[in-house]
PAKOLFI-345393 format. One record per residue: x, y, z of N, C-alpha, C, O in turn; residue in one letter. Coordinates in steps of 0.1 Angstrom, whole numbers, plus 5000, padded with zeros to 4 digits. Layout:
N
XYZXYZXYZXYZA
...
% end
This chain:
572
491752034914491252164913491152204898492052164890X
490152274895490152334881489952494884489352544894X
490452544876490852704877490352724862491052684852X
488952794860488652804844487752984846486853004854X
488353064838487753204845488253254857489453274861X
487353264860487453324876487053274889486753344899X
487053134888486253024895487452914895488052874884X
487852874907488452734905487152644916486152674923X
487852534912485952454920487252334925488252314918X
486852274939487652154944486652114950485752154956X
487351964947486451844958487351784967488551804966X
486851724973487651624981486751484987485551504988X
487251354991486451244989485951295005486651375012X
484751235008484451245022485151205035485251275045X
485551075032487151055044488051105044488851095054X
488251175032489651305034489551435036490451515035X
488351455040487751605046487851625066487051585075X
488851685068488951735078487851845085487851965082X
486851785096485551875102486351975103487551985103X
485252055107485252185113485552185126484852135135X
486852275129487252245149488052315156487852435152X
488852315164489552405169490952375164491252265164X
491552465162493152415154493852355172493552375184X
495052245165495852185176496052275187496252395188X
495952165200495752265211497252335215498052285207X
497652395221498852455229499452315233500452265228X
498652255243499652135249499752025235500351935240X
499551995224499951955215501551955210502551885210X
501152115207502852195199503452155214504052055214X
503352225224504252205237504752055239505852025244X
504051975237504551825238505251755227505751635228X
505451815217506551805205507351875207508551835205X
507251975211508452045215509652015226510952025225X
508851955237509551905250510051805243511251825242X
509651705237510151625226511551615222512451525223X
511351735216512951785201513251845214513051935206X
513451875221514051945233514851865243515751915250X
514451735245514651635251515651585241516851605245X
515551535228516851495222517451545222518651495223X
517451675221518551775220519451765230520551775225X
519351755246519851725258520551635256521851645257X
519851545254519851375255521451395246522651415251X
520851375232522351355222523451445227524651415227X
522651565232524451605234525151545248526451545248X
524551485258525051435271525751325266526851305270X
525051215254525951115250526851145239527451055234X
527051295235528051285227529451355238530651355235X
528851385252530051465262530651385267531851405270X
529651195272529951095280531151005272531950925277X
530951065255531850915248532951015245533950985239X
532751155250534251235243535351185255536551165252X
534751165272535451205281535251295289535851295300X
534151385284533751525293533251535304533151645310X
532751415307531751365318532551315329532851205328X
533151385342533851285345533651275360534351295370X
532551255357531451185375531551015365531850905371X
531351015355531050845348532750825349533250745357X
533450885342534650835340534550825322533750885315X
535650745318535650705303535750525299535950465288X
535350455316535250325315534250265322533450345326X
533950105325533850125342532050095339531550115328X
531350065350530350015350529350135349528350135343X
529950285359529350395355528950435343527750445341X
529750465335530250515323528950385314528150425305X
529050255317528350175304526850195310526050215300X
526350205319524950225325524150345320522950355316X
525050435323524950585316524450575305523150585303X
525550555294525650485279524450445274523850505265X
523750305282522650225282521350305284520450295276X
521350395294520150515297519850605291518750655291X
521150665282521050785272520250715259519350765254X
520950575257520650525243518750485244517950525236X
518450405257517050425258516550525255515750525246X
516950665264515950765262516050795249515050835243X
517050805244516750845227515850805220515050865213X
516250635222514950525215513750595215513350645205X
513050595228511750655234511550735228510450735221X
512650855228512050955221511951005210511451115207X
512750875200512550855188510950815181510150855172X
511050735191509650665188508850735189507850695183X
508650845196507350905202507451035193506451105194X
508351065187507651155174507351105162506551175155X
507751005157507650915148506350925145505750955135X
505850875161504650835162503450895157502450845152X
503851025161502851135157502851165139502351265134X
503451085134503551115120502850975113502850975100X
502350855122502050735115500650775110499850855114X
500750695099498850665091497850655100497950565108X
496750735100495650665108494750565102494350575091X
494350445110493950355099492350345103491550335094X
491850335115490150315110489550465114488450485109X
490150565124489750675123490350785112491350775106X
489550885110489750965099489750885081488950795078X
490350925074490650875063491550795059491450755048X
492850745070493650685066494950765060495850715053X
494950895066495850985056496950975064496850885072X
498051065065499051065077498651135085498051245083X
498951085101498651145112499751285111500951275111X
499151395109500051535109500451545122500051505132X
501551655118502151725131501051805138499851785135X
501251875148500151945155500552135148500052235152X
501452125139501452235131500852225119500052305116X
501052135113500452155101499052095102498352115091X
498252035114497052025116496252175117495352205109X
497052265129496952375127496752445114495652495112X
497552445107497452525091495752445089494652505091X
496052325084494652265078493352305086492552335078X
493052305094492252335099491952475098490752505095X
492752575099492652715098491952765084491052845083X
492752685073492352665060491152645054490752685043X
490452545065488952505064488152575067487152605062X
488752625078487552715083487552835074486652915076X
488452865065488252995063487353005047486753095041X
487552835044486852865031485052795032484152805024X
485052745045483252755045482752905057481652945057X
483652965063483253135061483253205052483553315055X
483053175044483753265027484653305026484953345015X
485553325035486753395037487553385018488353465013X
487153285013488353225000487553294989486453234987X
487653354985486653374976487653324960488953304960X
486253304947486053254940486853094941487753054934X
485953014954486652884956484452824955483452884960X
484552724949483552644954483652464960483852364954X
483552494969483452354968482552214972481552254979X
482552094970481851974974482251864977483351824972X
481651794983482051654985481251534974480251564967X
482051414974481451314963481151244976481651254987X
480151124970479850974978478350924969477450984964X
478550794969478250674961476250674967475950654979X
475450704955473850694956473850564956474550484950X
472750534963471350394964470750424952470850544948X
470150324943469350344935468350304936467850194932X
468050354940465950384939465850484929466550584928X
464550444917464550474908464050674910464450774904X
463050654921462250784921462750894926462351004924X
464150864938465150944939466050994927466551104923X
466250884924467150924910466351024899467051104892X
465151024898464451134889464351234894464351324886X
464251244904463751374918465151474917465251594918X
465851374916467851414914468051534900468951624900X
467051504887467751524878467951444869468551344872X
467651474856468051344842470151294845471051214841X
470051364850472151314848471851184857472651094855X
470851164867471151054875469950884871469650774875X
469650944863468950844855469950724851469650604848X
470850774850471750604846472850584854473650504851X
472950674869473750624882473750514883472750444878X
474750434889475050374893475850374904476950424902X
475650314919476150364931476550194939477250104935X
475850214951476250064958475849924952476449824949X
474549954952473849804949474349744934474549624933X
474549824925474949814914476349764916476749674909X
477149804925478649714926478849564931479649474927X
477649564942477749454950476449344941476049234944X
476049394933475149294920476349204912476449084909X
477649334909478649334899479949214902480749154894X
479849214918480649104926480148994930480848904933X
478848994931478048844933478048744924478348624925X
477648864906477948784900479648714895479748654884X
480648724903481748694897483248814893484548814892X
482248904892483649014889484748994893485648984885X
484948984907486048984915486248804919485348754925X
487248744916486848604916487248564930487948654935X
487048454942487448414951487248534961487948564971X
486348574958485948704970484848684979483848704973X
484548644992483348625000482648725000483048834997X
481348695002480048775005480348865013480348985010X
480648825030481048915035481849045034481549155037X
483148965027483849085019482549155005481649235008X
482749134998481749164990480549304994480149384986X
480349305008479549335014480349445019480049555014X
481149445026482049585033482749665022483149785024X
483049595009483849665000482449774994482749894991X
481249744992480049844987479149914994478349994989X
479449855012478949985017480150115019479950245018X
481450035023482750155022483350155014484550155016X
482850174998483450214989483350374984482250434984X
484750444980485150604982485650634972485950544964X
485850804968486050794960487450834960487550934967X
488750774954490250754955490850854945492050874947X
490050914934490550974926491451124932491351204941X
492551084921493451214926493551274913493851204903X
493251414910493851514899493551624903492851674912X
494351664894494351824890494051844880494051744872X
493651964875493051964857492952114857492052164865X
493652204851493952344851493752404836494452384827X
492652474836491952544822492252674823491952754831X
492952674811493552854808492852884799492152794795X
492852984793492753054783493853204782494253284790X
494053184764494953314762494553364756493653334748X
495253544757494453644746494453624732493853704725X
495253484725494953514711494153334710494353254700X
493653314718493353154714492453124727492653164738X
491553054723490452984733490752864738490152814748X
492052784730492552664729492552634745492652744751X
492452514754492152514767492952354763492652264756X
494352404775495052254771494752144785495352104795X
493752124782493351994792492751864790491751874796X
492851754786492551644784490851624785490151624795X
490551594771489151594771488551444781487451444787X
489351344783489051254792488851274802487951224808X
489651344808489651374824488651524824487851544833X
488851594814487951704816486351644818485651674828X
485851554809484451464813484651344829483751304836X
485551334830485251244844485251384852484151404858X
486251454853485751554866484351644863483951674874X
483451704853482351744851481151664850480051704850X
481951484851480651424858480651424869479451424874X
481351434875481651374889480551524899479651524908X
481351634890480551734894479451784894478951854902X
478851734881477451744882476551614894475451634898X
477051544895476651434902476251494917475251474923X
477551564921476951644935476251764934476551844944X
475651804927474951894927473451934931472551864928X
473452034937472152024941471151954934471351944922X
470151894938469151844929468451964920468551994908X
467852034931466452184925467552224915467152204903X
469252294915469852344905469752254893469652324882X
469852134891469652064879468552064867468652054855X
467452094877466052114867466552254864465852304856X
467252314867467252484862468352534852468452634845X
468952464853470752534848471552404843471652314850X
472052404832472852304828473752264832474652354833X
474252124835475452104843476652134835476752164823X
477552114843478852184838479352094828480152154821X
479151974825479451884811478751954798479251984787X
476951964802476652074790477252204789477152254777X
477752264795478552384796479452354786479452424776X
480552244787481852244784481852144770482852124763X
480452094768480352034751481052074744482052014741X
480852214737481352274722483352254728484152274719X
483852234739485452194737485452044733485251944739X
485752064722486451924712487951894712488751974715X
488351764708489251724712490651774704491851764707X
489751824692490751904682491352014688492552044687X
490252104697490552214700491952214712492452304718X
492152104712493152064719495152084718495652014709X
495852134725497152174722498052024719497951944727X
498752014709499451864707499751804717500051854728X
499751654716499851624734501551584732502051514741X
502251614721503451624720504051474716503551414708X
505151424722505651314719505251174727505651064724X
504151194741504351134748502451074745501451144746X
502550934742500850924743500250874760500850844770X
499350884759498950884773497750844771497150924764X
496750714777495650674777495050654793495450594803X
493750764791493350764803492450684812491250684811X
492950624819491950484824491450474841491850564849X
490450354847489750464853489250324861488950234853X
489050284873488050224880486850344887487050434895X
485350284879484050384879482950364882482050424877X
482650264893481550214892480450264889479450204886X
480450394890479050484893478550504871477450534866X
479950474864479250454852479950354842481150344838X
478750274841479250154836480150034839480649934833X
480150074850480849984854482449984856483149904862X
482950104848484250054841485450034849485750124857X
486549914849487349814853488749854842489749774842X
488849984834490149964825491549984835492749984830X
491250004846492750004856492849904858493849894865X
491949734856492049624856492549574845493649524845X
491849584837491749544819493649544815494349454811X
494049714820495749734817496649654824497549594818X
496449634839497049574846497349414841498349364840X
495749364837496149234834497049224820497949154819X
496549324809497449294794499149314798500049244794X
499049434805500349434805500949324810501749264803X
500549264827501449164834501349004822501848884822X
500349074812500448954804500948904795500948794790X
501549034793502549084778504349064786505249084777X
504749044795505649064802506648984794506248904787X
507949004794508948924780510348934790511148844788X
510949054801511749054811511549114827511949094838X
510749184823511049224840508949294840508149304831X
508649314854507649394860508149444868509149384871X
507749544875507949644887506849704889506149774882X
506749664904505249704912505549794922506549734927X
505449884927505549994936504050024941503150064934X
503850004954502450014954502049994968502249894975X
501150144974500650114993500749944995501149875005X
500149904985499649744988499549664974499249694963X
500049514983500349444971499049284977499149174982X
497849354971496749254983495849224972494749274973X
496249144957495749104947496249014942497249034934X
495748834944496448774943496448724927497248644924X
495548774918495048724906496248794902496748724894X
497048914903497848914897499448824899500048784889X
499648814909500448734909500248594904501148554897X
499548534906499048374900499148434881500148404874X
498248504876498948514860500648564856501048574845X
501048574862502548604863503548484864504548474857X
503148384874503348274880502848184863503148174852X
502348164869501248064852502048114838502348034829X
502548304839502748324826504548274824505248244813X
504848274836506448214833506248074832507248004831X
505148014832505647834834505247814817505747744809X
504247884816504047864801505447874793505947794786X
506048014797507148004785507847904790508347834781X
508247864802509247754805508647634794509347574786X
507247614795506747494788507047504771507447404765X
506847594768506847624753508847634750509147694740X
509847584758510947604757512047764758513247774754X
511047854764512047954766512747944779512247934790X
514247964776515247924786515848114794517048134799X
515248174793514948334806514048344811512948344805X
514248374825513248374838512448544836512748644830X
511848524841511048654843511148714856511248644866X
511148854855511748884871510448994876510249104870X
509848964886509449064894509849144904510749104912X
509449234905510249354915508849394923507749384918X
509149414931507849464943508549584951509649554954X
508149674954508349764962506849804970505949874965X
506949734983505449784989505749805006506649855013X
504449755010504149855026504049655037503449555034X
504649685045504049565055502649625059502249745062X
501849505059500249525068500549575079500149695081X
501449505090501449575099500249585102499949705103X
499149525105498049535115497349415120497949315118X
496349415125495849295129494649265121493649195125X
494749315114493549265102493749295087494849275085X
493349315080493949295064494749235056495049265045X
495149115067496849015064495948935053496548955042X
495248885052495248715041495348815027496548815024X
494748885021495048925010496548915007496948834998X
497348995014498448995012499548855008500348835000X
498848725023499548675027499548545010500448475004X
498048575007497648484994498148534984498248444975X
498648674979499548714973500948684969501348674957X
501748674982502548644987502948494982503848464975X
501748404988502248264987501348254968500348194969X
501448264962501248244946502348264941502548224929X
503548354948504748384941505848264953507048264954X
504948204959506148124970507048214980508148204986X
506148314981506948414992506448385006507048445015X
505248295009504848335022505548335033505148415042X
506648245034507348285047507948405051508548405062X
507848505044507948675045506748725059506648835065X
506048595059504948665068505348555078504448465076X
506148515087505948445096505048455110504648345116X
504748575113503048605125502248525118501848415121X
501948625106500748545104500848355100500048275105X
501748315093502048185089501948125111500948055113X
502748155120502448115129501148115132500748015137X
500048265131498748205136497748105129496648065134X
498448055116498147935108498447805116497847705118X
500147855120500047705126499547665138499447545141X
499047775146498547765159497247665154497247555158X
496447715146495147675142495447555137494847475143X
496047515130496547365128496947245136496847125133X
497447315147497847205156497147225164497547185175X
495547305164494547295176493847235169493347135175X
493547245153492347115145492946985148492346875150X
494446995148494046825145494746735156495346625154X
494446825169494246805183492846775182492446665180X
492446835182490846825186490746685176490246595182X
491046665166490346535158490746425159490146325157X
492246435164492746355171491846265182491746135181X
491446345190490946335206489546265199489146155203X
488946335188487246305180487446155185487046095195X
488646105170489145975166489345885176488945765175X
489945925188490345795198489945765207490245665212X
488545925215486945885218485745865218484945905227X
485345775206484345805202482945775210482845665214X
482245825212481045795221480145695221479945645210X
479445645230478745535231477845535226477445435221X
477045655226475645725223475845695207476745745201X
474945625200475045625185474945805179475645845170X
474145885186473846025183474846085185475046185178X
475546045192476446145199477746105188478546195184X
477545945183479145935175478846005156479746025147X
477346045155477446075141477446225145477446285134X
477546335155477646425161479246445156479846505147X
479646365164481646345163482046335146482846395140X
480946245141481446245124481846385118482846455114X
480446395120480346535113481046665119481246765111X
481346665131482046785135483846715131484646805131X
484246585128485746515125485746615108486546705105X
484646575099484246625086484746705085485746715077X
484346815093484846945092485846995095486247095089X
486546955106488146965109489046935098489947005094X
488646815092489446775081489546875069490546925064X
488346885066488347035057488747145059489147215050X
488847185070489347285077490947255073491647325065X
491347165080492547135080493347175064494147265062X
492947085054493247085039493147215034494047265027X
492447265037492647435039493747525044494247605036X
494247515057494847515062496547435055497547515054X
496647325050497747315037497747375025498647405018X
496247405023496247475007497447595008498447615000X
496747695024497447775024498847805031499147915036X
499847675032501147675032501147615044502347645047X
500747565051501047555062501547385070501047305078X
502747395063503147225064503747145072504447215079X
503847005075504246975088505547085092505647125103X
506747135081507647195086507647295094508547325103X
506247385090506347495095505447485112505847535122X
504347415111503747325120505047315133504947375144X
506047215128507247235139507847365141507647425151X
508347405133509147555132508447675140509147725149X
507147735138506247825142505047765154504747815165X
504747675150503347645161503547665174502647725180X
504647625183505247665196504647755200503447755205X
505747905197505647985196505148105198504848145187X
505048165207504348325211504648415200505548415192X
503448505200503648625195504748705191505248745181X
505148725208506448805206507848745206509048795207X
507348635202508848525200509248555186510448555182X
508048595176508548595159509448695153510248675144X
509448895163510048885161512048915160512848985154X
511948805169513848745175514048665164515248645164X
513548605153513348535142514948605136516048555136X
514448705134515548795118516548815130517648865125X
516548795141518048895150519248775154519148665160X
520348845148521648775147521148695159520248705167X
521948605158522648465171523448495178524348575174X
523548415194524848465198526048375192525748265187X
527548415192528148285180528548325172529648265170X
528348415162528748385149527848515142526848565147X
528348555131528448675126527448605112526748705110X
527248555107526748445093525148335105525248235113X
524348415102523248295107522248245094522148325084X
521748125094520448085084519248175084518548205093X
519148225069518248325070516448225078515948115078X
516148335082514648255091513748255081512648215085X
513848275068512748225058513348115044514448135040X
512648035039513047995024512047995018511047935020X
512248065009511648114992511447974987512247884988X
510147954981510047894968510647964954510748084951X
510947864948511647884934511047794927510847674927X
510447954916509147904911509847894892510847954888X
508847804884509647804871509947904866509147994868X
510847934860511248074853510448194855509948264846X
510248224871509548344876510848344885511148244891X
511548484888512548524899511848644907511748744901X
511148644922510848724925511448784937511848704945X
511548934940511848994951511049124956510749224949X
510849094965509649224977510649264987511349214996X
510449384983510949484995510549574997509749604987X
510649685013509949755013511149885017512249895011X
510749995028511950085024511850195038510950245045X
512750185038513550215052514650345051515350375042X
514550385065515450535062515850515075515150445083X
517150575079517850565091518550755094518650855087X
518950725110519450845114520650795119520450725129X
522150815114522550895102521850815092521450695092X
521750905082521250865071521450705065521750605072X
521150695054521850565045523250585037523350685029X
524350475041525950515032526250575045527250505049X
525850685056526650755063527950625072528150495072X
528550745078529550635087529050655100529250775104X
528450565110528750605123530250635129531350585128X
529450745140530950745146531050675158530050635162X
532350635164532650535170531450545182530950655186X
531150425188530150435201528750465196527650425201X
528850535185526950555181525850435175526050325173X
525050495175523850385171522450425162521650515165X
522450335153521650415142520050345145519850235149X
519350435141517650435146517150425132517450505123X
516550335131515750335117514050325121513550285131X
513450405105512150445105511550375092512350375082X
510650325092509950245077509550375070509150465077X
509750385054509350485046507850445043507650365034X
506650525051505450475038505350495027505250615024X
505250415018504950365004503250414998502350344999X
503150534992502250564986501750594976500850664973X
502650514968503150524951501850414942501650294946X
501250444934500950314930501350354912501050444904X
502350234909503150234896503450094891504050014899X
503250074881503849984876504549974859504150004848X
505449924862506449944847506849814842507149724850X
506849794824506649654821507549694812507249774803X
509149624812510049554805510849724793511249734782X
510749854806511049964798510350014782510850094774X
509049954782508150004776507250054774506750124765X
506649994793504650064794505150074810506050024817X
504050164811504050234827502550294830501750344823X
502550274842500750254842501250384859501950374869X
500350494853501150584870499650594872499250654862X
498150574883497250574890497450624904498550654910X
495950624910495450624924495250474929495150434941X
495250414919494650264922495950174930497150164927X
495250124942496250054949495949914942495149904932X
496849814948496349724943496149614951496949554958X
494749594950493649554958492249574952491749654944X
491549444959489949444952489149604954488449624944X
489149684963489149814965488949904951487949944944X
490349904950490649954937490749884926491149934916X
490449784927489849724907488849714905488449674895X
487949764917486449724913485249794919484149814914X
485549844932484449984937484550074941483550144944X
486050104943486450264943486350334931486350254922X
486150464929486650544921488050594920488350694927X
488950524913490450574906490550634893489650634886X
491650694889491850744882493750724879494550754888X
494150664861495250664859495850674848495450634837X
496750744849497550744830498150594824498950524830X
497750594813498650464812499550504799499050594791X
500550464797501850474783502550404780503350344787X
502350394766503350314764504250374754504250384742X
505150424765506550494763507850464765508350524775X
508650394759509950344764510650434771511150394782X
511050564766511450634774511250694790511950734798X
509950684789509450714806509450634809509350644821X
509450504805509250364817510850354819511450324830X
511250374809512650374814513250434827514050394836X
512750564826513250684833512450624851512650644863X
511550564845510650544861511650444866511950454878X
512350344858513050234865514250274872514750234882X
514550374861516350384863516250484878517050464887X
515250574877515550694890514950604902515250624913X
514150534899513550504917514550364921514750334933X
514850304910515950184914517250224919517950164927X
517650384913519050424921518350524932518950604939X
517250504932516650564946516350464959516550474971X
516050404954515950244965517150184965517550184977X
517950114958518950004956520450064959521450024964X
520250204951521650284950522450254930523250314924X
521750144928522050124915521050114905519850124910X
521150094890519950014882521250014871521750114867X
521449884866521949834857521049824841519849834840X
521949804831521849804818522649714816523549644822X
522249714804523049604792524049664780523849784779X
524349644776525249724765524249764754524749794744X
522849764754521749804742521249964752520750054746X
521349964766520750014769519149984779518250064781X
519149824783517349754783518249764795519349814796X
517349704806516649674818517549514819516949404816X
518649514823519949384829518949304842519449274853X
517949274840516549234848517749124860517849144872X
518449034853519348944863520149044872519749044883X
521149124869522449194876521349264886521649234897X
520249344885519349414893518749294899518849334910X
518449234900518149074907518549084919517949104930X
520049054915521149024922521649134934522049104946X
521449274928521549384933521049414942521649484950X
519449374945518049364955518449294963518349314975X
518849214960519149084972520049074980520049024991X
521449154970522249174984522349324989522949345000X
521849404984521749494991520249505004519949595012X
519849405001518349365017519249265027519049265039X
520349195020520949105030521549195034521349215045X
522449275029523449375037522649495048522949565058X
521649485042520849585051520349475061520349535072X
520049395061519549315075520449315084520249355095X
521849275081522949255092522949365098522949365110X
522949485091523449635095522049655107522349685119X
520749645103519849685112520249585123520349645134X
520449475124520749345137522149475142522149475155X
522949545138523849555145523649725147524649805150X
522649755145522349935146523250035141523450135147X
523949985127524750075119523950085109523050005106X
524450205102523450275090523050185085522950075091X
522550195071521850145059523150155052524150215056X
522850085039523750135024522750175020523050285015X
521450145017520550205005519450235012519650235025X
518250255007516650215014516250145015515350135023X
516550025008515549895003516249795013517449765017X
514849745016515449655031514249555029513149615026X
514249405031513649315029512249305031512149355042X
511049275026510049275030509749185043510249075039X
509349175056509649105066508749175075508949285080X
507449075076506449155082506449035098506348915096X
506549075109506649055122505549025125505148905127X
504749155126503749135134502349145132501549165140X
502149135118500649105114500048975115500248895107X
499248955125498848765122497948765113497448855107X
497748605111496548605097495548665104495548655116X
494648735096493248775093492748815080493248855069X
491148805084490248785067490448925066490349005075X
490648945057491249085047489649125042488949045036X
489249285046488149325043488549445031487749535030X
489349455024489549565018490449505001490749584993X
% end
């Protein structure tokens, strides 16, 4: 939103615009309500059955545990089924959070009142990405003479931009590419000064953006709002104080520009103790492979300290968008984090080289028929070598290939026996790179709380919609940009980058005692990258036992450990 005069003007991307409709129906609200109405029953019947109060069950006895078992289901159930109504939507709408049926209500109400005019001094529009055809673009207006929209992205990825990217892909990322940008930008003026404290960078990306949707016919007549706002110079600008701040930007629509790439890579390339990635998605494997590469160099060149990555992200969780992740993943030696998908690898493995098997030890009589067999053997084998590139080795072959779906995952859940089981995954340990992914979890009671005796704690995954990265308490890069080919290369993002020791600091120390419960130092005051290592690791192992046994959390951070995504070609 910009607020300049007496006019504030907002946009919003097209997938995040809610139509025009009737607000949430009555049986909506009523069905959340029966809901919180139902636990309410529920918890108090199992808090009367474990006091004693109950005494048709008794306080032992096969009554009494049956009961116990029925209250705790229906909780479950009806845990789950509000939860529910708060999950991401992922191919309808925009992908935003599925709202309550009240605050749908609100938004909706909201909408309608500002395309009745009801809002006054509000204007607003929507952005989305032009075709270039030259004679539309003149018809448009001199500002669109040097657009740049789809074809110009998917020119930009053919030739190589994005490395190891298929056509296919290639192809879905520039017809559904949006625009991701998030700001605000707020222009005052005071009675003794014209001075307007707003960032001449971001002030030109949002007055392009806006003249871009503009009527065509208004263009030949009235100058767009960038010529409007020429004569504000950068001088005329309020000190931007102690903190510098460089504004950077994935743009395809001009020039191309990639500097939310450009930072990502100097910094992860400048790295000397730690990185920390916070991020919806961690579905970019080029960064991980220079991270990897950049620790073996210093091992080669004789430096004897590891480099430590930190990951805070989202499980896929779906049935499609896994390989990105999973090739991410396995560059840092993490893929057995993904055991679904690593099993629908091994399924496909021990069906190729069945089938080649069978090629090999029948070959046909028909001379046609046996260079038929060649050439279809050819390709299994390639298939196959593929299929090891991407981790998948006789071990895992035995371990996963069996295996059902819903067998993966009993993987992480204690044994009967014994209190200490082998964790179901092993890490590669890569040269002087230490890495740990986790993601983040919230429970009822809380995290730290104590249950009381007989109770049982319910946990919910936190989604992750942060995109942050902080390098060694010096540089911090805070964006829209997820990280994914998406966002480095045909979305429109928008991000501050600094290199400020003190805020990168401040980013590590609060969200690490926000996730971990701790963040350690050193006696200088730096980033103790080993003790915080150590810290992640056992506070995810202590959090695994606790969820196997349905007592609280200690912290949020709870292991990355994705169940139920199998491999699939990642379109985004």
């Amino acid at each position: 939103m910009t607020t300049h005069c007496r006019k504030a003007v907002m946009r919003f991307k097209p997938g995040g615009v809610m139509a025009r409709g009737r607000a949430a129906s009555d049986r909506s609200l009523e069905a959340r309500r029966i809901l919180e109405y139902r636990r309410t029953v529920h918890q108090h019947e199992l808090k009367k059955l474990r006091a004693g109060e109950l005494l048709y069950y008794g306080t032992s006895g096969y009554r009494y545990e049956q009961r116990e078992r029925e209250l705790q289901a229906i909780l479950l159930d009806v845990e789950n089924q509000l939860n529910g109504q708060g999950g991401y939507k992922k191919l309808t709408g925009s992908g935003a959070p599925g709202y309550s049926p009240e605050d749908e209500e609100y938004t909706r109400e909201w909408f309608n009142r500002l395309h009745d005019g009801r809002m006054q001094n509000v204007e607003f529009r929507t952005r989305d990405f032009s075709t270039e055809i030259p004679l539309i673009a003149a018809i448009r207006g001199p500002q669109m003479l040097h657009e740049r929209g789809r074809l110009s992205s998917l020119y930009r990825l053919i030739n190589g931009e994005a490395p190891d990217t298929k056509f296919a892909h290639m192809l879905l990322l520039t017809l559904f590419a949006s625009h991701h940008q998030k700001m605000v930008l707020v222009g005052r003026r005071t009675p003794r000064s014209k001075t307007r404290d707003m960032s001449y960078d971001l002030n030109h990306n949002y007055c392009a953006a806006w003249d871009r949707e503009t009527f065509w016919v208004k263009k030949w007549f009235t100058d767009g709002l960038l010529e409007q706002r020429q004569a504000i110079k950068s001088a005329n600008f309020k000190a931007a104080g102690s903190t510098m701040a460089q504004v950077c930007r994935t743009q395809p629509q001009e020039n191309a520009e990639t500097s939310i790439l450009e930072l990502y890579h100097k910094a992860l390339g400048n790295v000397r103790n730690y990185a920390y990635l916070e991020n919806q998605y961690f579905r970019y494997p080029a960064f991980a492979k220079q991270l990897r590469e950049l620790a073996a160099a210093y091992i080669a060149k004789g430096r004897d300290k590891d480099l430590y990555l930190f990951v805070v992200t989202n499980h896929p969780n779906d049935k499609s968008f896994s390989s990105t992740t999973y090739a991410t993943l396995q560059e840092l030696g993490q893929e057995q984090l993904m055991p679904q998908a690593q099993r629908t690898l091994a399924e496909d493995m021990l069906r190729k080289r069945g089938q080649l098997a069978h090629l090999e030890a029948n070959p046909h009589r028909d001379v046609y028929m046996q260079r038929a067999q060649l050439n279809r053997a050819e390709v299994l084998k390639r298939e196959i070598n593929e299929l090891e590139a991407k981790g998948v080795t006789p071990e895992v072959e035995q371990r996963l290939g069996g295996l059902k779906p819903e067998d993966i995952p009993e993987l992480g859940k204690a044994k009967d026996g014994g209190e200490e089981n082998e964790k179901p995954y092993t890490l590669k340990d890569l040269p002087g790179l230490k890495v740990v992914i986790g993601t983040l979890t919230t429970c009822t009671p809380e995290p730290g709380s104590t249950l009381l005796e007989g109770g049982q704690a319910y946990f919910r995954d936190i989604y992750v919609h942060s995109k942050l990265l902080v390098v060694d308490d010096v540089f911090s890069l805070l964006s829209s940009a997820n990280i994914n080919t998406r966002s480095m290369h045909t979305d429109s993002e928008l991000g501050l980058a600094a290199p400020d020791p003190e805020l990168a600091k401040h980013w590590r120390e609060e969200l690490w005692k926000m996730h971990a419960g701790k963040s350690f130092n050193d006696s200088k005051g730096r980033c103790e990258a080993a003790k915080n290592f150590k810290r992640w690791n056992e506070v995810m192992d202590e959090n695994w036992k606790n969820k196997n046994k349905n007592i609280p959390l200690i912290a949020h951070l709870t292991r990355f450990w994705d169940v139920e995504t199998p491999y699939a070609k990642a379109i985004d």
